[in-house]
C-alpha positions in Angstrom: 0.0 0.0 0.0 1.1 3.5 -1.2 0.1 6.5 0.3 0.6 9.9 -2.2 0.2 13.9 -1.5 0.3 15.4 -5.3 2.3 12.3 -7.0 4.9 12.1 -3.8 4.9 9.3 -1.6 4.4 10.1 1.5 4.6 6.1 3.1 4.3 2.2 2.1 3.2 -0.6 4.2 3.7 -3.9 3.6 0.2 -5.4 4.0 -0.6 -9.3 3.6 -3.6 -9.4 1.8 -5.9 -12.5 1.1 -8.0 -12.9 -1.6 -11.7 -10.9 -0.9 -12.2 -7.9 1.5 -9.4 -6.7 3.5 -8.9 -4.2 6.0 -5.8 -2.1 7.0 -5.0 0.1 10.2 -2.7 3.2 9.3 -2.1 6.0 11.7 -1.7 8.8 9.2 2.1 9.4 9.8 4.6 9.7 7.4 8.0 7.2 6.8 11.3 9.1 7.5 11.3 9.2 3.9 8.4 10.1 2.5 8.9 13.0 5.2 11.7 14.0 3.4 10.4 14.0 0.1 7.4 15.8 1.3 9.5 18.8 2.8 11.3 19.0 -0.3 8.2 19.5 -2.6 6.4 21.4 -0.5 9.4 23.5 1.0 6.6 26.0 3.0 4.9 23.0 4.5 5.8 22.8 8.2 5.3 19.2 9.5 5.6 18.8 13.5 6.9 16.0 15.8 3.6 14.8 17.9 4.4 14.0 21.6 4.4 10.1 20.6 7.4 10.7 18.2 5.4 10.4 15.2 4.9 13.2 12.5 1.4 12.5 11.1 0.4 13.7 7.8 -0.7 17.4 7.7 -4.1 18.5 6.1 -4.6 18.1 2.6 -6.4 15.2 0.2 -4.1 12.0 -0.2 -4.4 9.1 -2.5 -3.8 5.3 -1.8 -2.8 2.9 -4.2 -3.2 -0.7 -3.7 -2.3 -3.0 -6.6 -3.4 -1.1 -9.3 -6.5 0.3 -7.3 -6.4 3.8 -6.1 -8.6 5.4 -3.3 -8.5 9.1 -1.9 -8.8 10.8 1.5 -8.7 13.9 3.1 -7.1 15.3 6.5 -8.9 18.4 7.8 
């Protein structure tokens, strides 16, 4: 599973998926690289450490692809 923000991947995750409906927990948050990347695109965007550690994803419409299937979602 790949998680985009305007054509830049933001995270992957590995997910072991059997054949028929499938569900997957993600907590929003970007990979160290896909943080990177992200910062470099968008080099006004300010992304903050949360208390956990974690930087999440900051608002704006993302798009998941899934082999070959692609779904969207927005932070607000």
């Amino acid at each position: 599973m790949h998680i985009f923000s305007d054509g830049v991947k933001v995270n992957s995750i590995t997910v072991d998926a059997d054949k028929g409906y499938n569900e997957v927990m993600y907590d929003a948050s970007f990979s160290e690289k896909g943080k990177k990347a992200y910062l470099k695109a968008n080099k006004d965007a300010k992304v903050s450490k949360a208390k956990n550690g974690v930087y999440y994803l900051v608002k704006g419409k993302y798009t998941v692809k899934i082999a070959g299937e692609t779904s969207e979602f927005e932070i607000k």
